[in-house]
N, C-alpha and C positions, 0 to 999 in steps of 0.2 A: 364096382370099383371101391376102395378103400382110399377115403382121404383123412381117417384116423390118427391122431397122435400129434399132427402137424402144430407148433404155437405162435407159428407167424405168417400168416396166410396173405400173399396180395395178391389182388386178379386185377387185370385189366383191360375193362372193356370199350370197345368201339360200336359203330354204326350196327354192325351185324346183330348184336342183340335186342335191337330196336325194332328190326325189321318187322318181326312179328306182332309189330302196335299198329302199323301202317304206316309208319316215317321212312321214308329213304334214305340210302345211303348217302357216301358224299363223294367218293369217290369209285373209278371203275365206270360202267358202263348203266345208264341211265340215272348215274348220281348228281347228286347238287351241281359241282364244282364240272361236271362235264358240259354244263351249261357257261360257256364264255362269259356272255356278261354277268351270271350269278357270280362267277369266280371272281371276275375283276371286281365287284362290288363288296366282295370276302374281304378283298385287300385295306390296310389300314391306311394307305395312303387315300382312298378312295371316299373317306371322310370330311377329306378336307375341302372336294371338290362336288362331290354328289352327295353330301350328307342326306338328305330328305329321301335319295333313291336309296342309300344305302338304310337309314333306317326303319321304311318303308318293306324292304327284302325281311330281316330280322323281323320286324315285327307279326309281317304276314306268316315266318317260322311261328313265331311263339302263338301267336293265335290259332295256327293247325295243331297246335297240344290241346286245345280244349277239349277234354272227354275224350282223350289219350289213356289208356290205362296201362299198367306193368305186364310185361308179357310174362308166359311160363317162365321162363328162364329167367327175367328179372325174380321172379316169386319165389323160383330153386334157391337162388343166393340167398337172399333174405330168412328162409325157412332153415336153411346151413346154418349160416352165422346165430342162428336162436339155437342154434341146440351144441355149439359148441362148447367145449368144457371150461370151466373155471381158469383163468390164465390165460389161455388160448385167446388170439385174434386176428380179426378177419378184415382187410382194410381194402377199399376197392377203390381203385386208381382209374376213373372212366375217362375216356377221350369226348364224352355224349355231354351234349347242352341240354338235356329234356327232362331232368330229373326223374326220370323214371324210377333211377334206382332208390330214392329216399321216398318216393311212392310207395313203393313194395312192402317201406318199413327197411330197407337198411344202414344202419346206422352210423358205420364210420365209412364214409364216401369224400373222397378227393376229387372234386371238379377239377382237371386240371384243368382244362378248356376254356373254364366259366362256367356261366348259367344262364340261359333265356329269361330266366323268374326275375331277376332283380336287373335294372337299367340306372347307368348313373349320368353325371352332368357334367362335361368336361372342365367347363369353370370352377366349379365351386367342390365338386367330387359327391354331393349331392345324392345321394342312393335310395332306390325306394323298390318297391317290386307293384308295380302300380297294375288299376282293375284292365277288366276290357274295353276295350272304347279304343278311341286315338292314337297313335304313338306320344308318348309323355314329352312334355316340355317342360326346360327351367331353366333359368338366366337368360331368357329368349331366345333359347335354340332348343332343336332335338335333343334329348337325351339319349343316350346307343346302350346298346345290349353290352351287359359285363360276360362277356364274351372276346378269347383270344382272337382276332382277326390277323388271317396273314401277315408277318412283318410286326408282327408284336412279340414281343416276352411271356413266356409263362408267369403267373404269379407266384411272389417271390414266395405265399405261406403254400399256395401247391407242392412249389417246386418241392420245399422244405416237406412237407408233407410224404413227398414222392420219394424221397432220399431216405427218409429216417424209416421208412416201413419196408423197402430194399433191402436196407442196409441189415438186416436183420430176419429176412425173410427164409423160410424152409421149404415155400410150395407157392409158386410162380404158377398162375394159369391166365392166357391171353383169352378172351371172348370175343368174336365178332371181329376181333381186328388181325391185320396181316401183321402188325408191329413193326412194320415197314419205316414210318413215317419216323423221323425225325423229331423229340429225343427221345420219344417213348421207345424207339425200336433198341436206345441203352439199358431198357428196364430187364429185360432175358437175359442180356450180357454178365448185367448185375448180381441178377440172379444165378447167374451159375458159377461166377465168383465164388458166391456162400456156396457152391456144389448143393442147390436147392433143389428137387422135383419140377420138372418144369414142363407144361403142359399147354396145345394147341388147339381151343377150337372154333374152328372157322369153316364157313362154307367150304373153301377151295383152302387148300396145303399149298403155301406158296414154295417155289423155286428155295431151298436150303433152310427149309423150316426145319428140316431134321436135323441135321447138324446144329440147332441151337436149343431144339425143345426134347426135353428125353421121351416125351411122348404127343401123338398128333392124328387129332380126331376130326373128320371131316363131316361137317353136316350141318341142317342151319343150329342154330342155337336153342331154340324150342324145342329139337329133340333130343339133341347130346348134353345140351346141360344139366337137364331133369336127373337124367341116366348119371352124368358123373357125379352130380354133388347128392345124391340120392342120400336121404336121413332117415332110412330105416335099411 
């Protein structure tokens, strides 16, 4: 496949591309979130009440990344964006808490989600990306994972992030995720505004992926992505 000439490249990836590290999904069937109480604890309101469980869930996340490493398909991207030409760029918009992808070595990555790595202080705003051990304290409470939870807002430099690389983009490819979700699911829409190349890959082709991606590859991400962004 040729994804040659393109000078404004966004992808945007989800849980699917992870799979292949051993993290699970979040959603669908034996994902995070199909766990009731894990979900309710997602929730932001659930801070207020359960904070020690709800920090406790997160932290148990971020400690299952230890000696995590980038999957092929993280390593595809990464290996893309190095060989692309002068001018040219490649800006990846993840829905993933795990930083796999700056793992990999890729460079211009938009957490829109957040991050597991860094935890801040609700009093004082307080931020650190603290060792192993414990979950972090400061001002005499938990500190919580900079991490969108349900009923929060995206961050306002993602968002910004997220708009100005759209706004201008030529080649739209979704990884791992259905696009489903609410607001990423405007990111395709966006894209086809610009009448961009717009591309699906995901384990399963959901119900009117075709009508919104001009093209839609089924399979996990470990194999199709090697194949699409191929650098030779």
């Amino acid at each position: 496949m040729q994804l040659g000439g393109y000078q404004n490249i966004v992808l945007l990836t989800g849980a699917g591309i992870s799979v292949g590290a051993g993290l699970p999904t979040y959603r669908g069937p034996g994902g995070l979130w199909s766990d009731p109480k894990l979900a309710e604890l997602s929730n932001a309101t659930a801070l207020q009440t359960r904070r020690r469980e709800v920090t406790n869930m997160f932290w148990g996340f971020r400690s299952a990344l230890a000696g995590v490493t980038p999957t092929v398909a993280h390593r595809a991207l990464a290996a893309f964006e190095e060989r692309l030409p002068a001018g040219a760029r490649m800006t990846i918009i993840t829905q993933n808490i795990d930083g796999l992808h700056q793992a990999a070595s890729s460079r211009d990555v938009c957490e829109y989600h957040g991050s597991l790595v860094n935890w801040r202080c609700d009093e004082c705003g307080h931020t650190e990306s603290p060792p192993a051990g414990d979950a972090p304290e400061h001002c005499n409470e938990r500190m919580r994972p900079c991490v969108v939870m349900f009923g929060e807002m995206i961050p306002v430099d993602a968002e910004r992030t997220a708009k100005q690389a759209l706004r201008d983009c030529d080649l739209f490819v979704a990884i791992g995720t259905s696009g489903t979700v609410m607001p990423a699911a405007n990111f395709v829409q966006w894209a086809q505004l610009n009448n961009a190349r717009r591309i699906l890959i995901n384990l399963e082709i959901f119900d009117g992926a075709r009508a919104q991606f001009t093209e839609c590859y089924a399979g996990p991400a470990d194999e199709v992505v090697p194949r699409v962004f191929a650098t030779e």
